[in-house]
N, C-alpha and C positions, 0 to 999 in steps of 0.2 A: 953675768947677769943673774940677780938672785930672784923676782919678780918681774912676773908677766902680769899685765892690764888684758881681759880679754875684754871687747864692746861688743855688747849685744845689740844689734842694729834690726834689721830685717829677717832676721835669721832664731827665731826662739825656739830653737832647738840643741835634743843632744843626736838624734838619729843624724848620718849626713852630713855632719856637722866637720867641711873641711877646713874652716879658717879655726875651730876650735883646737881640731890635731895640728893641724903648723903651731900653733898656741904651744902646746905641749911637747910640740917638738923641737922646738927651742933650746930644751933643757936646763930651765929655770928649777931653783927649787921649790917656788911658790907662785899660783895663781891666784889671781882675784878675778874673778867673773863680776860683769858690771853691765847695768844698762842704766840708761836718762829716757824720763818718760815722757811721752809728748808733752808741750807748753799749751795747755788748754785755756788759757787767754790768750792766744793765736789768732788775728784775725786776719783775711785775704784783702785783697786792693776794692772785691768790691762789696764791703761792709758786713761781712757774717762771718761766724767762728770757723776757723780751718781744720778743726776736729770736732764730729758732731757726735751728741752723745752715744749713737747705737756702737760708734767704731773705738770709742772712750771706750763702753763696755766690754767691747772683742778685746782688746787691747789689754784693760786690763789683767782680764780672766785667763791669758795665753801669758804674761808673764808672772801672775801666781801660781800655774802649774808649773813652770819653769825654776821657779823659786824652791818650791816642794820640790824638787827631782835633784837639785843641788843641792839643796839641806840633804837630802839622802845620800848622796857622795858626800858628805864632807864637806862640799869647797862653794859655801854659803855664796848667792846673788848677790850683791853689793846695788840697793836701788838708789839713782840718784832724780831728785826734782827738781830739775835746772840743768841747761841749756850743755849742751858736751865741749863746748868750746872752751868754760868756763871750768865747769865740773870736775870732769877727765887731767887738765892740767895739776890741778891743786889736789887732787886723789895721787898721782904718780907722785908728786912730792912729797905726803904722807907717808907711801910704801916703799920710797927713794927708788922709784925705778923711771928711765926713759920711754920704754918698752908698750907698747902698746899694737895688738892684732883685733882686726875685724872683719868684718865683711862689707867686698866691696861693693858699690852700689852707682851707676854711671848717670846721675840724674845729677844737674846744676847744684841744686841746697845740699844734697846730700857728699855732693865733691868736696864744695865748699868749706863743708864742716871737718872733712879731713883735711883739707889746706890750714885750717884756723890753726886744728892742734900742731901742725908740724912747725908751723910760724913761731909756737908758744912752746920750740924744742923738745916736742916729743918725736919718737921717731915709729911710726904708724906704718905696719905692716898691713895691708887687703890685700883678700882671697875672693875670687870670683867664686859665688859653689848657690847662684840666686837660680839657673838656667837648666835646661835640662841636656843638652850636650856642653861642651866645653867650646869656649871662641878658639880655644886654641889650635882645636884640634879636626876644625871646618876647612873645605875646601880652600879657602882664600881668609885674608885676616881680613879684620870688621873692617876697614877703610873700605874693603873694596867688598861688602855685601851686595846683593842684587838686589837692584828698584825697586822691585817687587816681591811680593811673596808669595806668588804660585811661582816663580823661579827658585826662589831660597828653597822651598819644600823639594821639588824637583831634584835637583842639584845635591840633597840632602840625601835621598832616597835612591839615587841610580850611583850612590857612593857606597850606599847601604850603610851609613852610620848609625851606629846607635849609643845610648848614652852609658857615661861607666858605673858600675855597681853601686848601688850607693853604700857607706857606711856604716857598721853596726854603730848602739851607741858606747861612749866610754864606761867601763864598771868601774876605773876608779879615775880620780882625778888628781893632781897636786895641793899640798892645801894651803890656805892663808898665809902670808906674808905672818911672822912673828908681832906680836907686838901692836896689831891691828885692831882697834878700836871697834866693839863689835854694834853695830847697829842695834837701839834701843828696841826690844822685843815689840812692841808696838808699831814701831817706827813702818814697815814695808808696808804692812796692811795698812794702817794710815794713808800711805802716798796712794796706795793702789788704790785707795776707797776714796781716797780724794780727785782718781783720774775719773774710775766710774762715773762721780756724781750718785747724785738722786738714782740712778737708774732709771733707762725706760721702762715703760709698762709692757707687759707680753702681750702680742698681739697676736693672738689664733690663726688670724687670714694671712699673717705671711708664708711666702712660699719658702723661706727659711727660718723656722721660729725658733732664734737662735737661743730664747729665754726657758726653751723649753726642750724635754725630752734630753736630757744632757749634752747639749751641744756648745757646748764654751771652748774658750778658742784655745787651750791647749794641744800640746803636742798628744796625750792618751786619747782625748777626743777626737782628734785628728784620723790618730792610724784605726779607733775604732770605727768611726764612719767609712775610711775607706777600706775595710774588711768588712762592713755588711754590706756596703754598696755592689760589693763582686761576691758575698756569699748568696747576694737575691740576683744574681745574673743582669743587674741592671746595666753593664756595657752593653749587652747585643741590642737593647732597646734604646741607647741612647739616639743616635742620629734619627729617629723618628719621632721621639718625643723632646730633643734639647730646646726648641723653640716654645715650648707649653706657657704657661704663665699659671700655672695654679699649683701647689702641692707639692713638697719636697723631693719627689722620684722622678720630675721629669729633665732635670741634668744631673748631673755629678755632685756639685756642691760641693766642690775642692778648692774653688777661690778662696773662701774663708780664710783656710789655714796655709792655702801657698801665700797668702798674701802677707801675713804678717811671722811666713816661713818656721809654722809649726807641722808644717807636712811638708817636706823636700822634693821636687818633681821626679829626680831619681827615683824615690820608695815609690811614690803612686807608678810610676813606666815600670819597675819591678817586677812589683804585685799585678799587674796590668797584664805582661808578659805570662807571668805562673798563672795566671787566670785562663788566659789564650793556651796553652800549652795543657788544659785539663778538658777546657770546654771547648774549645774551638774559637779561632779569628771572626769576627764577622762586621759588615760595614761598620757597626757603634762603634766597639772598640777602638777601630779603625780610626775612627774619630774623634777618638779621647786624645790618640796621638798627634792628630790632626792641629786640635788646640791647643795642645800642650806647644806644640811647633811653632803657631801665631804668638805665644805667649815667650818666648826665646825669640822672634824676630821681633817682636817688638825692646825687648832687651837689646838685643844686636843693631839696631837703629840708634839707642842712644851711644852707644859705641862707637858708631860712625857720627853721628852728627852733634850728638851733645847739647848745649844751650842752642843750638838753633832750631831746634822741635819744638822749643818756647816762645817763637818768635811771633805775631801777630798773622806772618806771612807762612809759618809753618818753613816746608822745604819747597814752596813756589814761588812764582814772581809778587812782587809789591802790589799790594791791591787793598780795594778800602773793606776795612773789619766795621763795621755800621754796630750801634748795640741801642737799646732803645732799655730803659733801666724800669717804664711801667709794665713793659711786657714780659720782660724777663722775671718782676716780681714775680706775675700772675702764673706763669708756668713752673715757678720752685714753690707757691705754694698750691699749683693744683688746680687753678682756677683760669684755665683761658678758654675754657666753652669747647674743645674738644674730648669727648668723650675718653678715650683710650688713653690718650698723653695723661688728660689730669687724672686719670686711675691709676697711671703709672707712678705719677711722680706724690701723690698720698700713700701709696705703698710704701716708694723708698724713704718719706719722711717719718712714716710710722714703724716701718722695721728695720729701714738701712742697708735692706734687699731689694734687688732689680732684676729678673731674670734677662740676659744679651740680647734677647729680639728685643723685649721693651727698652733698654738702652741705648738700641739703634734710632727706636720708631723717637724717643721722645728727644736725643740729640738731636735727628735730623729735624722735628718740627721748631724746636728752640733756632738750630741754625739758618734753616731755608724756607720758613714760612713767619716766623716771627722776627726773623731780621735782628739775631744778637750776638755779639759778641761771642764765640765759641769759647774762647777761654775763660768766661765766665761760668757756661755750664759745664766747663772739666773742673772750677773752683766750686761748683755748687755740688758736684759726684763727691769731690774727692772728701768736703766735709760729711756727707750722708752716708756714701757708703761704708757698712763696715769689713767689706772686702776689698776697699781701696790699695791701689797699687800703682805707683808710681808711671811705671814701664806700660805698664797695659791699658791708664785713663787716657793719659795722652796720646797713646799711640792711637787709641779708638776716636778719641777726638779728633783727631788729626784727619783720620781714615774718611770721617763722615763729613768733615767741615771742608773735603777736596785741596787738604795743604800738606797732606804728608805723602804716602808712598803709591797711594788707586791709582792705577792705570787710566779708569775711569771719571777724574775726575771731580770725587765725592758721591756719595749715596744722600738718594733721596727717599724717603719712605713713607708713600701715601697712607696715612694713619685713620681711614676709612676702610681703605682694601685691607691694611692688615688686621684690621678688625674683623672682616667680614672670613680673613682666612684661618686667624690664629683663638677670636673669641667669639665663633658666627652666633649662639645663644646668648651672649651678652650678658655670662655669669660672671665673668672677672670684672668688666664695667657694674655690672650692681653689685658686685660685692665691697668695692671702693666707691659706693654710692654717686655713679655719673653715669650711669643708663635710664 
């Protein structure tokens, strides 16, 4: 084997990065790093773009610093604008190799799209390295995870597992196939300014202003945020303030960059660890681990169930999905006459940020008070947000629509009381002008 294909999927990192070392370890004499950038004429089944501009932006901006840090080793990004089933094939026959390593990913489209190329005689090595422990190396293999998730956490904990080190990054890499046609100087920033768009407008009131203060979705951005977040001791305060809704410090704000895996959950449990280990454990912290947990059992669910997480009926019995298509408008843009919901959902269309309590409050009033279709508003998240993530929208949909793993049932979440408990001044409703 002279040439490796590496694909860049979910993963736009070099920190961490284990499907990139089996890459390398291979022992080819040449790699080509490679990604395909989302198709932003995508649209969902029910009539709107599947990638909205703010996560267009993340996206972009997390594979130009990606680009930059490869140009610095040597072994230049390869960007491609079109589709990987397509793309991927006809790039190996350029570099004459079969060979292709990624990262794996256990969500239906994304399987899919590694079935395509192995159909079209590639032969596609996946590395699991999305999770913060290893499937492999839990109590029981995923088939037989636990219904729930205060069981999974349990069972995790009285094992005393924890996750393995994560990886430095590489200092050097292998370089270019000979002979390889090198992308016209213009050419990446083009595609990547073409994923942007126009660009959103910075909006001040988000409680993520990701256009501002140098927050772009690179990997440097990344580990900087999370080394001020533990240089201002903001774990111990976390579980008192994760529910806030106003202002960058009242969670973590590490979705961003686990989502589109320019921060690895290893590095943050790390640096989490060496934090606790100077300043002391205390409930917050406790609690980063906590989520970081929920965000691995939701991984581990598709593992076990696969496309049936997709299903109308979830993992419950056959029952009717009602969707009503006026109401659903009036709640993605903002307008059903409660107060809270529609503050919520003009934040996420104006910055593409959601803080988790309001993502509860505004799923469950979409689900159990307006009567629609759930998988509709996990299709209306996954275009807005731009910390979308495959493993964690649906899982959370699931969670709240009573068809996936609640003991209970589904969550309902009176969007009156959580107003009275989480915005009693009614500064966040006038600040998205609905008080």
């Amino acid at each position: 084997m002279s040439t490796v294909l590496f694909w860049f999927r979910s993963d736009l990192r070099l920190h961490d990065q284990r499907a990139l070392q089996r890459a390398c370890a291979l022992g080819a004499k040449h790699l080509l790093p490679v990604v395909c950038l989302p198709d932003v004429h995508a649209t969902t089944r029910w009539g709107f773009a599947r990638i909205g501009p703010h996560r267009r932006a993340w996206w972009a901006s997390a594979v130009e610093q990606l680009r930059q840090q490869l140009q610095h080793l040597g072994c230049p990004l390869w960007i491609l604008d079109e589709p990987a089933a397509s793309a991927l094939p006809a790039l190996a026959r350029t570099v004459g190799t079969r060979t292709v390593v990624c990262e794996e990913i256990a969500a239906p489209e994304e399987q899919a799209q590694v079935t395509d190329l192995r159909a079209a005689g590639l032969q596609v090595q996946t590395v699991w390295h999305s999770s913060l422990l290893d499937p492999d190396h839990l109590p029981w293999p995923p088939l037989q995870l636990p219904a729930v998730f205060t069981a999974f956490r349990q069972a995790i904990e009285s094992a005393g597992l924890q996750p393995a080190a994560p990886l430095p990054s590489p200092t050097a890499l292998p370089p270019w196939p000979p002979g390889m046609p090198g992308q016209c100087t213009d050419a990446p920033a083009q595609a990547l300014a073409a994923l942007a768009g126009s660009g959103p407008a910075a909006d001040g009131r988000s409680a993520f202003p990701y256009l501002q203060h140098g927050l772009h979705g690179g990997e440097a951005a990344a580990l900087a945020h999370l080394a001020q977040y533990l240089a201002r001791h903001l774990p111990h305060s976390y579980k008192r303030t994760r529910n806030g809704l106003l202002g960058l410090d009242f969670s973590s704000k590490w979705s961003p960059w686990l989502a589109t895996g320019a921060l690895s959950p290893r590095q943050a449990w790390a640096q989490l660890r060496q934090f606790e280990a100077m300043h002391g454990a205390s409930d917050g912290s406790y609690w980063l681990w906590f989520e970081l947990l929920w965000r691995d059992y939701f991984r581990l669910l598709h593992l076990q169930h696969g496309r049936a997480l997709y299903r109308s009926r979830g993992l419950g019995p056959v029952r009717a999905t009602p969707h009503d298509g006026r109401r659903f408008a009036a709640w993605c843009a903002g307008q059903t006459g409660q107060p809270l919901v529609d503050a919520a959902m003009r934040e996420l269309a104006a910055t593409g940020y959601l803080g988790n309590r309001l993502r509860q409050v505004a799923a469950s009033y979409l689900i159990h008070e307006l009567g629609c279709d759930w998988r509709a508003g996990a299709a209306w998240f996954e275009a807005q947000l731009l910390d979308y993530d495959v493993y964690s929208n649906q899982g959370n949909w699931l969670y709240i629509a009573g068809r996936g793993t609640d003991p209970r049932g589904g969550r309902r979440f009176d969007p009156v009381r959580q107003a009275a408990t989480w915005d009693p001044q009614g500064t966040y409703r006038r600040r998205w002008g609905t008080a």
